[in-house]
MARBA-719670 format. One record per residue (C-alpha): residue number from 1; x, y, z; chain. Coordinates in Angstrom, 2 decimals, padded with zeros to 5 digits. Layout:
N
<atom num="NUM" u="X" v="Y" w="Z" cadena="A"/>
...
//
This chain:
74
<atom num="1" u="010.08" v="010.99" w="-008.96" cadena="A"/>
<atom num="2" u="007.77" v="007.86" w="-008.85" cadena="A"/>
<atom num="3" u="009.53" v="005.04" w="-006.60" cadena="A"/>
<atom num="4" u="008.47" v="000.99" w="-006.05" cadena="A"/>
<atom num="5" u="005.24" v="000.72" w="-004.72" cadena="A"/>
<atom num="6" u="004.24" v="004.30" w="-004.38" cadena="A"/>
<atom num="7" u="007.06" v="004.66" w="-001.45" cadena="A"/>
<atom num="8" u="008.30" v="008.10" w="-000.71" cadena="A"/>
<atom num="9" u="011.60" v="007.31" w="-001.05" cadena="A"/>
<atom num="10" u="013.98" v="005.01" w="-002.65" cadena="A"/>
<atom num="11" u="015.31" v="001.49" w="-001.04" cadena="A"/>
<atom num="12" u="019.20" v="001.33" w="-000.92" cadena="A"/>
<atom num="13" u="020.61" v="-001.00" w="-003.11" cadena="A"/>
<atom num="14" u="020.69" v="-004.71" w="-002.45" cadena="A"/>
<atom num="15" u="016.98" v="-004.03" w="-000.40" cadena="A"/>
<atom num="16" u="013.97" v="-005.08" w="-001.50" cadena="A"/>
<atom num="17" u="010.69" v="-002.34" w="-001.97" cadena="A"/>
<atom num="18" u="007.30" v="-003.35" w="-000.43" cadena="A"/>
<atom num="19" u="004.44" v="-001.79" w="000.76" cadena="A"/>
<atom num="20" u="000.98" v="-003.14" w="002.88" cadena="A"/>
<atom num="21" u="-001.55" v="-001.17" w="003.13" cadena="A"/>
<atom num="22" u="-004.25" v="-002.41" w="005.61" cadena="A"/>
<atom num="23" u="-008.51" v="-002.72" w="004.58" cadena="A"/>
<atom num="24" u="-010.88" v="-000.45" w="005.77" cadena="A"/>
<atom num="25" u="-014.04" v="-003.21" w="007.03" cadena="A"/>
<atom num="26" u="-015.60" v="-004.20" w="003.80" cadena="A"/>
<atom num="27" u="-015.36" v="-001.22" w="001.98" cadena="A"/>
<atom num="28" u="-011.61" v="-000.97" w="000.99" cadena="A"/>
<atom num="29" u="-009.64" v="-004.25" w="000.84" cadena="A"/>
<atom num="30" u="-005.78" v="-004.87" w="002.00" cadena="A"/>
<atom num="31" u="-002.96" v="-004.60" w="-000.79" cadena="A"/>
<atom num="32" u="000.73" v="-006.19" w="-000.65" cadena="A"/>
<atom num="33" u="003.35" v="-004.84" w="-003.00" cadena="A"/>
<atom num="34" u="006.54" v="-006.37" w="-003.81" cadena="A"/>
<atom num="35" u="009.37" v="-004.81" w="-005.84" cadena="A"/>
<atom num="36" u="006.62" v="-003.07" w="-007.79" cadena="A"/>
<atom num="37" u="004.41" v="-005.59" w="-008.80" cadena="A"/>
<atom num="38" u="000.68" v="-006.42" w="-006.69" cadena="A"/>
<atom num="39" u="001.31" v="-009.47" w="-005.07" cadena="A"/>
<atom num="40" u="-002.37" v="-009.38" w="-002.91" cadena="A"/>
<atom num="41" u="-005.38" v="-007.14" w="-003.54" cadena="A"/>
<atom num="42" u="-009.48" v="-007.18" w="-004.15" cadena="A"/>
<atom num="43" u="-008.52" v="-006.68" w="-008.12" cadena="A"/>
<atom num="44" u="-006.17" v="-010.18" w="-007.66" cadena="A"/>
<atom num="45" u="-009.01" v="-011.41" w="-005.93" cadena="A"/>
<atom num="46" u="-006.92" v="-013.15" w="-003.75" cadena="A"/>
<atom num="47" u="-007.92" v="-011.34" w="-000.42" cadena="A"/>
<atom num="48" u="-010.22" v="-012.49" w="002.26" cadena="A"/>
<atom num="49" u="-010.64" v="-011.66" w="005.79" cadena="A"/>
<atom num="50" u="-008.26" v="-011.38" w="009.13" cadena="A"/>
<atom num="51" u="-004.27" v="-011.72" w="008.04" cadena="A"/>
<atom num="52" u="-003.49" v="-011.72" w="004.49" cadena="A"/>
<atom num="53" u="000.05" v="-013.32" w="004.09" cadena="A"/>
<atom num="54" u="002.65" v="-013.43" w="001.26" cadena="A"/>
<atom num="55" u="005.78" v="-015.11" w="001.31" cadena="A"/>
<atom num="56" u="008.57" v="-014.19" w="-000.85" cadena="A"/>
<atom num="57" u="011.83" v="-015.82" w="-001.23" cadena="A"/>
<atom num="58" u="014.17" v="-013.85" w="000.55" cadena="A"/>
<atom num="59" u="017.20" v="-014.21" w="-001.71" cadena="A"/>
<atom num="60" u="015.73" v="-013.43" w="-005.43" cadena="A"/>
<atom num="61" u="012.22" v="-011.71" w="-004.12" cadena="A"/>
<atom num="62" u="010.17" v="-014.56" w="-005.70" cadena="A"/>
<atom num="63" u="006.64" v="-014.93" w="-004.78" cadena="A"/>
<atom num="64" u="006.02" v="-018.51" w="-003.27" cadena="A"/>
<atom num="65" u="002.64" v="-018.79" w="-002.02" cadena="A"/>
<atom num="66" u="-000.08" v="-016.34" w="-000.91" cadena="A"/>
<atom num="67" u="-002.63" v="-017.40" w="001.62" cadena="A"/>
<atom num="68" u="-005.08" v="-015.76" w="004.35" cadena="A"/>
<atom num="69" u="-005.73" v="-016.86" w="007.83" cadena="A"/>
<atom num="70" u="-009.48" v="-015.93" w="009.13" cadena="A"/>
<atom num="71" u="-009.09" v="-015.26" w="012.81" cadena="A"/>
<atom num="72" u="-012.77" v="-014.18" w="013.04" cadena="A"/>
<atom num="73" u="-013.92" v="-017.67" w="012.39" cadena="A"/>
<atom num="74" u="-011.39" v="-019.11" w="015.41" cadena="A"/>
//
């Protein structure tokens, strides 16, 4: 069976399903998945170097902002 976000297994009830999958240098960018939908990736185009962040209402899983922070540039 095919669960949220490509997990191996189900979330219990009342838990929300995500899944981050790091980049690999330049060749493979990072992903964020929330409750099934793509919230961050290099199709999005809304990826850039160092930490990638999405925050999500914790309550109703809404998406409120998406943003990176580029440690390598201090």
């Amino acid at each position: 069976p095919r669960h949220k976000c490509g997990n191996q297994k189900s979330c219990p009830q009342n838990y929300f399903a995500f899944k981050i999958v790091s980049g690999a240098a330049n060749v493979v960018g990072p992903s964020i998945c929330f409750e099934d939908v793509i919230l961050m990736s290099s199709v999005k185009n809304n990826i850039g170097r160092g930490l990638n962040i999405a925050l999500v209402d914790g309550t109703n899983g809404n998406l409120l902002k998406t943003g990176t922070f580029d440690m390598f540039s201090g």
